[in-house]
C-alpha positions in Angstrom: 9.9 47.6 -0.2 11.9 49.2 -2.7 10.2 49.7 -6.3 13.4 48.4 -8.4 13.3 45.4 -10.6 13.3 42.3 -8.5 14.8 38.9 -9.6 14.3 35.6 -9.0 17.9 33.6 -8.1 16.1 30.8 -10.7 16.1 33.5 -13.4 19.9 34.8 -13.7 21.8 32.6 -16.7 23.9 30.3 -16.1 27.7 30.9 -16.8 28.9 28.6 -20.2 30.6 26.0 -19.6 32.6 24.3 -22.3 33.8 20.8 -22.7 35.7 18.6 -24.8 34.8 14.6 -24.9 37.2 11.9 -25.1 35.9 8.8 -26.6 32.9 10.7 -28.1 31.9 8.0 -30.8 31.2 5.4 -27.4 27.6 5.0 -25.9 28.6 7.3 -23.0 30.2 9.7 -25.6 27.2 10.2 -28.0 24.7 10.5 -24.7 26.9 13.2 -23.7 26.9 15.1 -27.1 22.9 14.7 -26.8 22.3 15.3 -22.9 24.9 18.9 -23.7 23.1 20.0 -27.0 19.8 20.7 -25.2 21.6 22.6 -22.5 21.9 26.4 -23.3 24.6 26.6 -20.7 27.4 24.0 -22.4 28.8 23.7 -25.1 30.3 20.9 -26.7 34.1 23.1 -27.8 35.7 19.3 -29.3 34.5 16.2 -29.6 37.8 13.8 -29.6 38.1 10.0 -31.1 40.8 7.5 -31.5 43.4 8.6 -35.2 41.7 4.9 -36.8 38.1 5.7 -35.8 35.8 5.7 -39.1 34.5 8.7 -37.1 37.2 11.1 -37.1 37.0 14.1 -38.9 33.3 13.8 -40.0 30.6 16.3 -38.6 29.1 15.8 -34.7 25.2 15.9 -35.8 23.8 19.6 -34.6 26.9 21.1 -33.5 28.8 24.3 -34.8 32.2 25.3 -34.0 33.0 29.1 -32.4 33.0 30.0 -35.9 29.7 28.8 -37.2 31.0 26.1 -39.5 30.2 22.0 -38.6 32.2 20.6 -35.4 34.1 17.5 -36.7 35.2 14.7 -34.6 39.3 15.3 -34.2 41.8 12.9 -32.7 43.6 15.7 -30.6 42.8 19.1 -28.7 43.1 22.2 -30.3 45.9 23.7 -28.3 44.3 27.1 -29.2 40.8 26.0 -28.3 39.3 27.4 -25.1 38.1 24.3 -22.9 37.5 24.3 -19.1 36.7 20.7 -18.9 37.7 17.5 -20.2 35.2 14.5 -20.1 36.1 11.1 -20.3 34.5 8.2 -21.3 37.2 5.9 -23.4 38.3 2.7 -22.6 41.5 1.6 -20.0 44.3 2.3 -22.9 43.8 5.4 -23.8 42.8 6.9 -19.9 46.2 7.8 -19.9 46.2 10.2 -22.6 43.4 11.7 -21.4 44.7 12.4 -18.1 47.9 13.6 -19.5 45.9 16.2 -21.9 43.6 17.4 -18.9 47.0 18.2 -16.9 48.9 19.4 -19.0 46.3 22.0 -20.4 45.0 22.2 -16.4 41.5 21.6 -17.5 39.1 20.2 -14.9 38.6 16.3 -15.4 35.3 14.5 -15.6 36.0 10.5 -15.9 34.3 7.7 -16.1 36.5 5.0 -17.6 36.4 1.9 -15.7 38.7 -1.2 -15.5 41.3 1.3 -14.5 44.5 -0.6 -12.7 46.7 0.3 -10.1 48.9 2.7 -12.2 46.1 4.6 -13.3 44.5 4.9 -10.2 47.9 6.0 -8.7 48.3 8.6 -11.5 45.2 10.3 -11.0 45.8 10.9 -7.0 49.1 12.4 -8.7 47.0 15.0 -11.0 44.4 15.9 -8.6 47.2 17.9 -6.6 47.4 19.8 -9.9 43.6 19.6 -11.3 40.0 19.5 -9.7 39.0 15.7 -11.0 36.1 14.0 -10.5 36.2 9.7 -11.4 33.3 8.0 -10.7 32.2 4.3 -11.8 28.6 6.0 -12.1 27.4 9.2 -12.8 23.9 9.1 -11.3 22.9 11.4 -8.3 20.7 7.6 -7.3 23.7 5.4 -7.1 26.0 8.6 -5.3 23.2 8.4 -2.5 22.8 4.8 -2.8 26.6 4.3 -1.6 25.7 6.9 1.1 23.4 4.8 2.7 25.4 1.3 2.2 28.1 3.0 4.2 25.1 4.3 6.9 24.3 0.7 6.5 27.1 -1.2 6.8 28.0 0.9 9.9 24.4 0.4 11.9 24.2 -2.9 11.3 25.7 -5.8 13.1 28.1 -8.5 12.2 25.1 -10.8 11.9 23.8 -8.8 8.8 26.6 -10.5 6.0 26.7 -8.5 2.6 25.8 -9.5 -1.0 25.8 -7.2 -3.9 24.2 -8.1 -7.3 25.4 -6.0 -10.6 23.1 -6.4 -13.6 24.3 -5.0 -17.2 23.6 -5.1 -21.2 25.9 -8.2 -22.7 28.7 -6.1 -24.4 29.4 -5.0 -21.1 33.2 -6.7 -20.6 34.1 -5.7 -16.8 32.3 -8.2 -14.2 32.1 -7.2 -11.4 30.8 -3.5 -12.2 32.8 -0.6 -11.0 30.0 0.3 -9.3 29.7 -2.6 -7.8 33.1 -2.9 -6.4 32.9 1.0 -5.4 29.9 -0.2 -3.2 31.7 -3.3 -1.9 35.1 -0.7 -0.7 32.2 1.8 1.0 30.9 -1.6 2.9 33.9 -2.7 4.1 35.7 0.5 4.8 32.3 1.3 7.1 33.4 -2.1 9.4 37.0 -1.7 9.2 37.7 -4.2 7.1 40.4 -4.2 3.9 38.5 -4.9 1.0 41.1 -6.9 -0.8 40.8 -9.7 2.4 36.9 -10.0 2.3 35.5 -9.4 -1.4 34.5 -12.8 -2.9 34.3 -12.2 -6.7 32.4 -15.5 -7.7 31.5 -18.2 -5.8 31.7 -22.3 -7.1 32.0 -25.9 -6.1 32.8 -27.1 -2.4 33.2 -23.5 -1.2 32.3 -24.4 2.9 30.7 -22.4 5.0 30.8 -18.2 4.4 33.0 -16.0 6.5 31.0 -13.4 8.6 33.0 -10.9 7.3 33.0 -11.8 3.2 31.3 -9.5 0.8 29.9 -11.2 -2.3 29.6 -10.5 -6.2 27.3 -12.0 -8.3 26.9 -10.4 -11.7 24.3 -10.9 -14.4 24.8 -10.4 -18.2 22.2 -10.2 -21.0 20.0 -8.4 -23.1 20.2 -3.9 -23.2 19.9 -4.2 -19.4 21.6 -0.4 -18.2 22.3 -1.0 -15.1 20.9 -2.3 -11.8 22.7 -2.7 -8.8 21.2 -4.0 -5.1 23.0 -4.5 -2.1 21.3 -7.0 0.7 22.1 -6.8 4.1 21.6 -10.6 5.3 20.6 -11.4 9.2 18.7 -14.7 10.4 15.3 -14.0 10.3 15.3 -10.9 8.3 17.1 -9.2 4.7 17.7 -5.3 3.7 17.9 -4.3 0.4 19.2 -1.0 -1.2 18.4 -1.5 -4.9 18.8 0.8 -8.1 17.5 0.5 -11.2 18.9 3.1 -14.5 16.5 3.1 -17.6 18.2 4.9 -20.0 21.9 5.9 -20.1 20.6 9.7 -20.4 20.8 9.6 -16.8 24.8 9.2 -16.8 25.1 11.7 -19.6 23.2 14.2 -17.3 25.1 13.8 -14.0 28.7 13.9 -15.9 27.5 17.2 -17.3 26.0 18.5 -13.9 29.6 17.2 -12.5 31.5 19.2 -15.4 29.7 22.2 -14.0 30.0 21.5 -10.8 33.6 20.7 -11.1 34.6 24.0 -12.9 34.3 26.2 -9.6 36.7 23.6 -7.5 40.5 24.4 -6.4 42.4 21.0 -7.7 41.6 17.7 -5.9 39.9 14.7 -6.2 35.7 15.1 -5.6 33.4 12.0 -5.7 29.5 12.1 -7.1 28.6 12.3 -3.7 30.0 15.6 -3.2 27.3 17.2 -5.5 24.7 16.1 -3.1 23.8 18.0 -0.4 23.5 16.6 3.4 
């Protein structure tokens, strides 16, 4: 054995990553700021607003710019300010800015604005042949393996096993079904074949008749500071699966779009999913 200094792989620091937040005054926004500001190895570089928010220019609690003095919540990017990723948690209207800054400044492109429609889901295939982007309706490592094994799932089992899926939130939350929801209703029915569009029943009432084999059904529940469960049953005579998770705190969102952000820097453009961070 040689009689050098030895070191652990654990031990070696971690390269800095720094990122900008769009929609930083949001829930998701301020968990972000938090989750980053006990992490040695980011640094929150902007922290970006709409022009009218009552929150713009005022000082992000704890943070220092490069130079030392308060970081204050801005309503654009810094075209001189050194940023490899953009992270987005804003509302459907102003996705499109954020895309359109995260191209045009090629910045890697964290996102997890929901309600997105067809334009906006065209236009990010369009800037992932120019960017490394990551959108995901959830950020948690649980609900990334969680769809893994719907899909394992919905594959294995037969056509007697029909599929439900329940989506449970806090009341403000204005999007029923969830995103993640419907992103766990595509994985079902692209595992059988099936085009999501023909067999997703969003909501069921009144003289209905019986259920197609092949449906897949949404029932959402609103109320209360619920974060966010989701459960997916598998439905035979005689017997029912279910693949259920269960968030606590939004923390765990923050966390994962950061681990993504880092994650994301070392990619060549294209589109990644939260499953991709987990190994097989």
């Amino acid at each position: 054995m040689g009689g050098g200094p030895r070191y652990h792989a654990a031990m070696d620091p971690k390269p800095l990553t720094q990122i900008a937040i769009y929609g930083a005054a949001g829930r998701m926004g301020q968990a972000i700021i938090a989750a980053a500001s006990a992490m040695p190895e980011m640094m929150v570089a902007a922290a970006m607003v709409r022009a009218q928010s009552n929150w713009l220019e005022q000082p992000v609690a704890g943070l220092s710019d490069g130079r030392g003095e308060p970081l204050l919540y801005a309503s654009a990017l810094d075209p001189d300010l050194a940023v490899q990723v953009l992270i987005d948690f804003s509302a459907g209207a102003a996705f499109d800015n954020a895309l359109a800054i995260a191209v045009q400044r090629r910045l890697a492109f964290v996102s997890g604005t929901t309600g997105l429609d067809p334009g906006q889901l065209h236009a990010l295939q369009q800037a992932a042949k120019h960017i490394p982007l990551l959108w995901s309706a959830n950020f948690s490592l649980g609900v990334a393996l969680l769809q893994r094994l719907v899909t394992t799932a919905a594959r294995s089992l037969g056509p007697e096993f029909v599929a439900e899926i329940v989506d449970a939130h806090h009341q403000q939350k204005t999007d029923a079904p969830s995103g993640t929801a419907l992103v766990l209703g595509r994985a079902i029915a692209a595992a059988r074949g099936d085009t999501f569009d023909l067999v997703a029943k969003r909501g069921r009432d009144g003289q209905i008749g019986a259920r197609p084999p092949a449906e897949i059904g949404f029932s959402s529940i609103r109320g209360g500071d619920i974060v966010g469960e989701h459960t997916v049953l598998f439905i035979a005579p005689g017997e029912r699966i279910e693949l259920c998770h269960r968030a606590y705190s939004r923390d765990l969102f923050a966390r994962g779009a950061l681990r993504a952000a880092q994650w994301l820097c070392g990619q060549p453009a294209g589109r990644y999913r939260m499953e991709d961070l987990i190994a097989d």
